[in-house]
C-alpha positions in Angstrom: 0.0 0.0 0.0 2.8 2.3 1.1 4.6 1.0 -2.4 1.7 2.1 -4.4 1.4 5.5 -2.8 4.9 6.1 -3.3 4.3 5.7 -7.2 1.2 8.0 -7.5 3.3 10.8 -5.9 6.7 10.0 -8.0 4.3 10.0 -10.8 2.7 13.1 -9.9 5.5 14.6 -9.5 7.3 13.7 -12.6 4.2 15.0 -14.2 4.4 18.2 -12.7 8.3 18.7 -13.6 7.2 17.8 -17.7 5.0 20.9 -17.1 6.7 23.1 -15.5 9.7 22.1 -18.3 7.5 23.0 -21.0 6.0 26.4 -19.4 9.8 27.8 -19.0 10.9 26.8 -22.7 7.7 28.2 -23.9 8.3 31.5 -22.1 12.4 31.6 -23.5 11.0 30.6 -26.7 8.4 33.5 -26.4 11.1 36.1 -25.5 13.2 35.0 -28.3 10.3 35.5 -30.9 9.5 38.7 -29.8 12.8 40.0 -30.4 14.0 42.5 -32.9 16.7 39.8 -33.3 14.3 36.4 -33.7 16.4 35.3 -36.5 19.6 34.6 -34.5 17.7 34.5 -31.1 15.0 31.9 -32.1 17.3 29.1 -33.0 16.4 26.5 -32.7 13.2 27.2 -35.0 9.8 25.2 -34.5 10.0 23.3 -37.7 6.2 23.2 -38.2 6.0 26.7 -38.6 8.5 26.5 -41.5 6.9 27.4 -44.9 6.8 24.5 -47.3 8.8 25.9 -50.0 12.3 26.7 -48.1 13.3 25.4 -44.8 15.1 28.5 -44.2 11.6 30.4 -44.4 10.0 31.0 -41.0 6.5 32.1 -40.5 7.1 34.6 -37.5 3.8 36.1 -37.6 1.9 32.5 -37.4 4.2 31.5 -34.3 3.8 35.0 -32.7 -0.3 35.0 -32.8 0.0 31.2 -31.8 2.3 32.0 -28.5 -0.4 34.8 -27.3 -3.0 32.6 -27.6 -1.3 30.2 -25.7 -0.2 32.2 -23.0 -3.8 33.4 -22.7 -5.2 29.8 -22.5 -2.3 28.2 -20.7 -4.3 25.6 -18.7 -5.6 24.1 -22.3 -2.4 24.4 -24.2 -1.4 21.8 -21.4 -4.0 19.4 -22.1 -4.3 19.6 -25.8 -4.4 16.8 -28.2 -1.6 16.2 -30.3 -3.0 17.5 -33.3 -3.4 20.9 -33.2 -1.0 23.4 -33.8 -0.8 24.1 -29.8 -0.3 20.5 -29.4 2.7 20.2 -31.9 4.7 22.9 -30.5 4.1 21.6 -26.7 5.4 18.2 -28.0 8.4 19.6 -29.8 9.1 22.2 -26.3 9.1 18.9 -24.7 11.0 16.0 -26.6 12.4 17.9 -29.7 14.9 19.8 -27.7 18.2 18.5 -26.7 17.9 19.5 -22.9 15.6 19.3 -20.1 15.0 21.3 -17.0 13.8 20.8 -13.5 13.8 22.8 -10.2 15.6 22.8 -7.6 14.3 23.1 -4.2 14.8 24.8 -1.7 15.8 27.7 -3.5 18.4 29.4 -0.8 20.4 26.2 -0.4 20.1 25.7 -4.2 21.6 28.8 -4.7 23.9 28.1 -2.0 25.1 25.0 -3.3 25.7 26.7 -6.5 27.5 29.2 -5.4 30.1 26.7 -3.4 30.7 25.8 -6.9 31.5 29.0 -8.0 34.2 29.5 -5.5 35.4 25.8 -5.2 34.3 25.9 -1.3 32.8 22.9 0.5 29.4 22.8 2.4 30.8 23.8 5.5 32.2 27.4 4.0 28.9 28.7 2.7 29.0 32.1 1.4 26.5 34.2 3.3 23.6 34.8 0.8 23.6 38.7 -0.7 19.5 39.7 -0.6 19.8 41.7 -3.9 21.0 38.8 -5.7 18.8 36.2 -5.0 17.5 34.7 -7.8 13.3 33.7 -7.9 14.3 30.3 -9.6 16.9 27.8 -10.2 16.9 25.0 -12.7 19.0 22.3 -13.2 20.1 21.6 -17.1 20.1 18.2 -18.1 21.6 17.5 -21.9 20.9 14.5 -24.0 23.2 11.5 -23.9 24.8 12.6 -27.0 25.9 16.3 -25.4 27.1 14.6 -22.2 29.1 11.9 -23.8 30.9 14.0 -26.0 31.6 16.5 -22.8 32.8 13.5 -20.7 35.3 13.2 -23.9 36.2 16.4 -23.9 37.2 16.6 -20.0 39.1 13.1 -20.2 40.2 13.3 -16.5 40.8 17.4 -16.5 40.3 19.5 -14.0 36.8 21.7 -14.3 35.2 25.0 -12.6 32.0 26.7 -12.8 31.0 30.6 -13.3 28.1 32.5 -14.0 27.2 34.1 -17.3 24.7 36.9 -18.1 23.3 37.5 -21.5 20.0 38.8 -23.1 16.9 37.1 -22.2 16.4 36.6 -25.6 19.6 35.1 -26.1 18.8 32.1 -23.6 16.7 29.9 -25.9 19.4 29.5 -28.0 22.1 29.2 -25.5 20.2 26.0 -23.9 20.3 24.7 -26.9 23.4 25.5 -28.9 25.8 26.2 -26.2 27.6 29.5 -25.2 29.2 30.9 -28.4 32.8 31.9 -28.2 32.5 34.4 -30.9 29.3 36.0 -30.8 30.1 39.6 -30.1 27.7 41.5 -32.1 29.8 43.5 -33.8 31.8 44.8 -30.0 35.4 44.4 -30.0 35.7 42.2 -26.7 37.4 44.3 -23.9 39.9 41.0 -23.7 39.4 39.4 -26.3 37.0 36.4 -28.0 35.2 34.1 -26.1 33.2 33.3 -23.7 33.4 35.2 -20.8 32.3 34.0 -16.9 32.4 35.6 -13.7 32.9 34.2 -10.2 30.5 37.3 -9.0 27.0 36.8 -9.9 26.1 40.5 -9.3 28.6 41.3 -12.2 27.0 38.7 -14.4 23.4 40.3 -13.8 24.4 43.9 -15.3 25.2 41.9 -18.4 21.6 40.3 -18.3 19.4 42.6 -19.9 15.6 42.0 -18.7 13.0 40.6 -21.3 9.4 39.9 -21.6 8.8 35.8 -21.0 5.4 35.4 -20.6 4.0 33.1 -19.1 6.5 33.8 -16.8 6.9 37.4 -16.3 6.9 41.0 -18.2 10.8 41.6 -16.5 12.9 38.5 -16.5 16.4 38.3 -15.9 18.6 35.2 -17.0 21.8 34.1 -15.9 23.4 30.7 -16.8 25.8 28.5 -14.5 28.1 26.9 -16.9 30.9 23.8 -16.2 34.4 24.5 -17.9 37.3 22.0 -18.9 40.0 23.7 -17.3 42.3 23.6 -20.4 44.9 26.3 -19.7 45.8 27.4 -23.4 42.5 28.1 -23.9 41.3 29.8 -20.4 42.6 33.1 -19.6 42.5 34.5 -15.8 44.1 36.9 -14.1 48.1 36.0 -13.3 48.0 34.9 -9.7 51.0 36.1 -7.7 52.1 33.0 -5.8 53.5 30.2 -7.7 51.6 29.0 -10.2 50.2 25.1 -10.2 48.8 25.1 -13.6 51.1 23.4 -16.4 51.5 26.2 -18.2 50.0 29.9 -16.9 50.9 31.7 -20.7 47.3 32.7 -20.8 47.5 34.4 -17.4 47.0 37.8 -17.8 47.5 41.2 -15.6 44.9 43.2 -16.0 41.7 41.2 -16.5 40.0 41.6 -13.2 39.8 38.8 -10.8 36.5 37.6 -11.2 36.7 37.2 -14.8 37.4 34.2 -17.1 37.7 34.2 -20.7 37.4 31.2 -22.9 38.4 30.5 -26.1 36.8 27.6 -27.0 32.9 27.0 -26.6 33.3 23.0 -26.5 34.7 23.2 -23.6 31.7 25.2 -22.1 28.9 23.5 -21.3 25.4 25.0 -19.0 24.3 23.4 -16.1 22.8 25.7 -14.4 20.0 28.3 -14.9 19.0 31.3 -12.6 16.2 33.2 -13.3 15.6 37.2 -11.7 12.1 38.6 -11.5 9.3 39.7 -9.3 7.4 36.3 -9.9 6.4 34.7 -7.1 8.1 30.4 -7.8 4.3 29.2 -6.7 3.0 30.6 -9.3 4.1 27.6 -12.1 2.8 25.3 -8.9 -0.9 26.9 -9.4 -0.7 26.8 -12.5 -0.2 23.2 -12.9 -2.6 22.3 -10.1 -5.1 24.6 -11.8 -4.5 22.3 -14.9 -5.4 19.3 -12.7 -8.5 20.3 -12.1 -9.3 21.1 -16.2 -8.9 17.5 -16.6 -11.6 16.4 -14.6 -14.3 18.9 -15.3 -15.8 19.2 -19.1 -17.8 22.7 -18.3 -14.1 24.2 -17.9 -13.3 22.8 -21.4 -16.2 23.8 -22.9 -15.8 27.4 -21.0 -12.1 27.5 -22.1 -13.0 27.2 -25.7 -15.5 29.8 -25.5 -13.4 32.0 -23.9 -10.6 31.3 -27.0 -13.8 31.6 -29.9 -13.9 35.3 -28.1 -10.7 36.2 -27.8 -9.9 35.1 -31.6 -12.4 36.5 -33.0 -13.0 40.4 -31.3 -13.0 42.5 -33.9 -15.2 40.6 -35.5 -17.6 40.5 -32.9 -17.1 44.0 -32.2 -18.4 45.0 -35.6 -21.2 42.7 -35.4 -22.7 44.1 -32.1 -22.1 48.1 -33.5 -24.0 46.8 -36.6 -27.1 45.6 -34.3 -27.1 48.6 -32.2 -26.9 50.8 -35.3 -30.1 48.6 -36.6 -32.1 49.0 -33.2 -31.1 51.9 -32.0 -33.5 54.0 -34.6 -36.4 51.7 -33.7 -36.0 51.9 -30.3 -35.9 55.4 -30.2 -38.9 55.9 -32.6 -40.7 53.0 -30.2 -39.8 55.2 -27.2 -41.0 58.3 -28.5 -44.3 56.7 -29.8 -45.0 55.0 -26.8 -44.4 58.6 -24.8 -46.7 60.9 -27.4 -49.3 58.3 -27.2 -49.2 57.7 -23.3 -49.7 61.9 -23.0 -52.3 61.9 -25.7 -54.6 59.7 -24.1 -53.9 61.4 -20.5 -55.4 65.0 -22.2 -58.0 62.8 -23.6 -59.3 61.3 -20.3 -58.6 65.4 -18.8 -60.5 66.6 -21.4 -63.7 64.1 -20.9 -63.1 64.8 -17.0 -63.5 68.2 -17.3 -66.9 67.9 -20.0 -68.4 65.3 -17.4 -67.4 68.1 -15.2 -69.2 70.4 -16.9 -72.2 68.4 -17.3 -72.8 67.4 -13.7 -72.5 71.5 -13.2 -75.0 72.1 -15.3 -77.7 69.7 -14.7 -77.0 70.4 -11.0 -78.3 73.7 -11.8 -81.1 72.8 -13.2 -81.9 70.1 -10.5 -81.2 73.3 -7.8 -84.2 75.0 -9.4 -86.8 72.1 -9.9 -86.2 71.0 -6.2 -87.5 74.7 -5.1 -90.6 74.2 -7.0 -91.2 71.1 -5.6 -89.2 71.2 -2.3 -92.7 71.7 -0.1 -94.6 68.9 -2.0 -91.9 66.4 -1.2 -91.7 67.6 1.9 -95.2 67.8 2.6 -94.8 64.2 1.8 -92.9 63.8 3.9 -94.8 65.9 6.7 -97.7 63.5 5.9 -96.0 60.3 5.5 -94.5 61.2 8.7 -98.1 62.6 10.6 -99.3 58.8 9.3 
């Protein structure tokens, strides 16, 4: 029983992590589209939004209008079958990419650990954790076999370190998936020349990471990137260190790059395991989300109320011309309806004024007359009356 238990919450919680995978390469995929530079930025492309006659042909406009209607309708585009459109591009965030990501919890001794990293110290020398620089999430990055056998390769028994990177939001789709680029300077002459460059600081990586708009995520999100490095020393330059040197050969020490800094030459021998993201999101908010998709599975009026509320939001210009049309249709009637209920209804008050009065008049004037015949014959009736009452 306990066995069994175990296995509904490991496969719950797989579950959850496939989500919450998708939902953070949906929002770097998002941010890279919506950039002035998609062309670089968005690589690797969706291939079902490639048009038919050139695979170097993108339809940017198609994938734009589908990613707002997906971030409007995230519960659905969760659930969707694999056939639509929605469905093809959740399938491809999910398995079509060479790399995976999941959370680690609890954030301040994830960040913690990472940072021991950093600065080659052990658990029991913990940095003491700087407030401004804490980031809202933390994801582990976990390559294909392919990536990781090849890296293994690469290191061959070397020595490794770690250091933080900060780049574009935009650019972070593309780094997940191709790797930190050596010589990607966008037309900048490097202050120490090409490659990829690392700090051991992550507040100095951070005023290189210029904020982007990831929704779902967030309107402001920050991105920095953890990344392992073969320590090969004719390819790694740091600054010279003044006590004897232990590395085989120190010729790519230098003097005046500052001492947090590390430049290398080579992006194969880069690879990202880490990823920190900065913003003002709350980290339960992918939690409610996902729990708020568990309950879409089990009720068939949110469906149905989820694809109305999609039919609306596609389609409101058209349904904003529709409803001017029909108020500019009964709008005249009304007001002629309006205006011949009001005439009539004060028509048929002077009417019913006007017989008043006459009936009025009428009772006036056959009082009168009544006044006069009772004095002529005031004494017989009362002489009547004188007698009836003598009898």
């Amino acid at each position: 029983m306990q066995s069994t238990a175990k296995e509904s919450d490991r496969s719950k919680e797989q579950l959850f992590n496939r989500r919450e995978d998708v939902i953070v390469k949906l929002a770097l995929l998002n941010c890279a589209v919506q950039s002035y530079r998609f062309e670089t930025a968005a690589k690797p492309f969706p291939p079902q939004f490639r048009t038919a006659q050139s695979d170097e042909s993108k339809d940017i406009e198609a994938l734009r209008r589908l990613l707002s209607r997906i971030c409007r309708q995230l519960v659905d585009f969760l659930s969707l079958d694999d056939g639509s459109a929605a469905g093809s591009l959740r399938n491809w965030l999910s398995t079509g990419l060479t790399y995976t990501l999941e959370r680690r919890l609890p954030l301040s001794d994830a960040f913690s650990d990472i940072q021991c990293r950093v600065l080659n110290l052990d658990s029991l020398n913990r940095p003491e954790q700087a407030q401004q620089h804490q980031p809202s999430l933390v994801y582990k990055v976990d390559y294909n076999d392919k990536i990781e056998r090849r890296f293994s390769e690469l290191k061959s028994g070397r020595n490794t370190f770690f250091g933080y990177h900060g780049s574009r939001a935009d650019n972070l789709h593309s780094i997940l998936s191709n790797g930190l680029c050596a010589h990607l300077s966008y037309g900048r002459q490097p202050l120490y020349g090409e490659g990829v460059y690392l700090s051991t600081d992550v507040g100095v990586a951070l005023a290189f990471a210029s904020s982007g708009t990831a929704q779902p995520l967030s309107d402001r999100l920050q991105c920095v990137v953890v990344a392992e490095v073969i320590d090969q020393p004719d390819l790694v330059k740091r600054r010279r260190r003044r006590c004897h040197s232990n590395r085989a050969d120190d010729s790519n020490e230098v003097d005046d790059l500052p001492n947090e800094y590390y430049v290398v030459s080579s992006s194969e021998l880069v690879i990202v395991r880490y990823v920190l993201l900065f913003s003002s999101i709350e980290p339960s908010r992918l939690l409610a989300i996902s729990a708020s998709n568990n309950r879409h599975t089990t009720r068939t009026t949110s469906s149905r109320r989820g694809y109305l509320n999609r039919l609306i939001n596609d389609n409101r210009a058209w349904i904003g011309a529709i409803v001017y049309l029909l108020l500019l249709l009964i709008l005249p009637r009304l007001h002629a309806w309006l205006s011949a209920c009001l005439t009539g209804g004060v028509s048929q008050d002077e009417a019913e004024l006007e017989a008043a009065l006459q009936s009025a008049a009428e009772a006036s004037t056959s009082s009168t007359s009544g006044d006069s015949t009772s004095a002529s014959g005031g004494d017989e009736a009362f002489g009547w009356g004188v007698t009836w009452g003598a009898d």
